[in-house]
C-alpha positions in Angstrom: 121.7 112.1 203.8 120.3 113.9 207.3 121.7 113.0 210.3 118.4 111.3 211.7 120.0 108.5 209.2 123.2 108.5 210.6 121.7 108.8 214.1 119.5 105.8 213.1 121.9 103.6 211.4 124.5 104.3 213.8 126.7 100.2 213.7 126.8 101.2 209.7 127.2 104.5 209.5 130.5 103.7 212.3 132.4 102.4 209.8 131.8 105.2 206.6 133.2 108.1 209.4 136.4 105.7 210.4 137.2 105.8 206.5 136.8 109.7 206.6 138.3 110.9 210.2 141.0 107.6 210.7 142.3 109.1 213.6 138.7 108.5 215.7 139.0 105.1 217.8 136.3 102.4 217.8 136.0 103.9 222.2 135.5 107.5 219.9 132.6 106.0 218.1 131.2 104.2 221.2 131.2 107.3 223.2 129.2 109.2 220.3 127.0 106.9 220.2 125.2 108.6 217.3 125.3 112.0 218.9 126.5 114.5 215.9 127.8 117.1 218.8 129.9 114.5 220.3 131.3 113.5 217.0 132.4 117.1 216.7 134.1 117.4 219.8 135.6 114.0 219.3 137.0 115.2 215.9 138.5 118.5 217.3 139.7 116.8 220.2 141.9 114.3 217.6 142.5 116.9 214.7 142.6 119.8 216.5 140.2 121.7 214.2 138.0 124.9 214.4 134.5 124.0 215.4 133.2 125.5 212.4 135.6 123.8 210.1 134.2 120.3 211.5 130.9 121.3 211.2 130.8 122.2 207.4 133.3 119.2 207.0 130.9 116.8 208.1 128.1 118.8 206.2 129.8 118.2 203.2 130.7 114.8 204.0 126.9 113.9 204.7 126.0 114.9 201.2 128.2 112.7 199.5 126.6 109.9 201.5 123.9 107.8 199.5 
């Protein structure tokens, strides 16, 4: 899956990254709005992560996505 279809399907798609990254609040989600930078920030922000580590995280969570 791209992120055009995450972007696009963004009330669905809410729920499948709250399974993966708990810690991100429902106000989290609002905020990103479908904004793939945002959710980044938003991740490292509650994780305290590497930028780089998020990014290929949610990479590799995108291709297990039907």
């Amino acid at each position: 899956m791209d992120w055009n279809r995450i972007e696009g399907n963004w009330k669905e798609a809410k729920g499948k990254i709250k399974q993966k990254w708990g810690q991100l609040t429902d106000d989290d989600l609002a905020q990103v709005n479908g904004s793939r930078e945002q959710l980044e920030g938003k991740i490292q922000q509650r994780y305290g992560l590497a930028k780089d580590l998020i990014r290929k995280d949610i990479d590799d969570w995108l291709k297990t996505q039907p």
